[in-house]
C-alpha angles and dihedrals in degrees: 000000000000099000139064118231136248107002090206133157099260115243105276088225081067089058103042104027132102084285103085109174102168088108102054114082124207136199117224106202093182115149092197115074099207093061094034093061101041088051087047098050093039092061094042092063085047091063100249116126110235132196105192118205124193095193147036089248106044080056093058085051094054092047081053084057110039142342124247127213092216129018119200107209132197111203104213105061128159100237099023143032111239095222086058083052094060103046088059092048092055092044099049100023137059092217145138104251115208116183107207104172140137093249107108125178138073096279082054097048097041093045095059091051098051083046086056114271118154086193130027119192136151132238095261099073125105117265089231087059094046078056103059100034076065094060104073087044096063089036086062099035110106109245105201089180093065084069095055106110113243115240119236106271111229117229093245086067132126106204136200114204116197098184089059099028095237143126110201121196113229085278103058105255109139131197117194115240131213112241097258087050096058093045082057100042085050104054090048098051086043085058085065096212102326120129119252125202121224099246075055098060096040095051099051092051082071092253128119120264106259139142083248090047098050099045086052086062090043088056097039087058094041081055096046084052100055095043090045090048084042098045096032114017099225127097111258105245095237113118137193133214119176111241092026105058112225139294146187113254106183129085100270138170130199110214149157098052117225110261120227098220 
């Protein structure tokens, strides 16, 4: 098959549930673009951040970069075989590994999990199904950051917290925030006052650097600002200078981690 079944909006009780997933991130090593960017997408309305590779190599570089807590690997690939992939993978990174190829068959199959998949499928499964076979991967990758202490948060503060999917002013006041907006929200306030470029941003948000790209940020932050000034009545401290991006320039913490469970 050539094509990945059923691009559907994911059910919003997958997004807002118990299940929080904003802060997993997944790596997408599809050679196609069509189906990169609709699993990509997909995911990414499902709250997940994704980082999408078209090549063996741009997905070394984007190892070199970060580390994913679960990598998504197609098998035939212009520059790499995926079972080499995986075997990397399992050698350099604590992940979950998925297989989604067009190679069906037992060999095949066999073949991925000795290379290290946790999961095997093929591209015609549902997205929806693609979803939830990620699910048990992250549950059992071992997330290093979730035993980091947590440093006392000062009362001028404004404070994001992930667990809950708000963002609260010093006194208290909270606005929700979409997925996409807290990711935002959250690299600004983790740059602690520095400026960020747009590229910057983009680009940690796991999408390429382009002009669409980068109005699509502009008008993400224009729409966090209106909910903030609506929900809470005060401006939202992120500021914007042309030549220099945005960033947050009040004191501001990130804290309760999403749980994967």
């Amino acid at each position: 098959m050539n094509e990945i079944g059923g691009l559907t909006q994911p059910l919003s009780g997958d997004v807002t549930s118990g299940w929080n997933v904003m802060t997993h991130c997944v790596y997408v090593v599809e050679d196609n673009t069509d189906l990169n960017k609709d699993l990509c997408e997909y995911l990414e309305m499902c709250g997940f951040d994704v980082v999408g590779c078209e090549t063996g190599a741009a997905f070394y570089r984007a190892l070199d970069a970060g580390k994913p807590d679960a990598v998504i690997l197609d098998i035939m690939l212009p520059d790499a075989d995926g079972y080499e992939l995986a075997q990397h993978v399992r050698k350099t990174v604590d992940c979950g590994i998925m297989m989604l190829t067009s190679l069906s068959g037992m060999d095949n199959h066999l073949t991925g999990y000795k290379s290290g998949a946790d999961v095997y499928l093929t591209k015609d499964s549902p997205l929806s199904v693609i979803e939830a076979a990620l699910k048990p991967l992250l549950r059992r990758a071992s997330r290093t950051d979730s035993e980091t202490v947590e440093t006392p948060i000062s009362e001028d503060s404004w404070v994001l917290d992930l667990l809950h999917w708000t963002l609260c002013n010093p006194e208290g006041n909270e606005a929700k925030l979409t997925a996409t907006e807290r990711t935002i929200v959250k690299i600004l306030i983790e740059a602690n006052g520095a400026w960020l470029t747009r590229p910057e941003i983009v680009e940690a948000l796991g999408k390429a650097d382009t002009a669409e790209n980068c109005r699509n940020l502009d008008t993400a932050i224009r729409r966090v600002r209106q909910k903030v000034m609506k929900e809470i009545g005060e401006e939202l401290p992120v500021r914007t200078a042309y030549g220099r991006g945005y960033a947050f320039t009040s004191p501001a913490a990130v804290s309760g981690e999403a749980e994967a469970s």
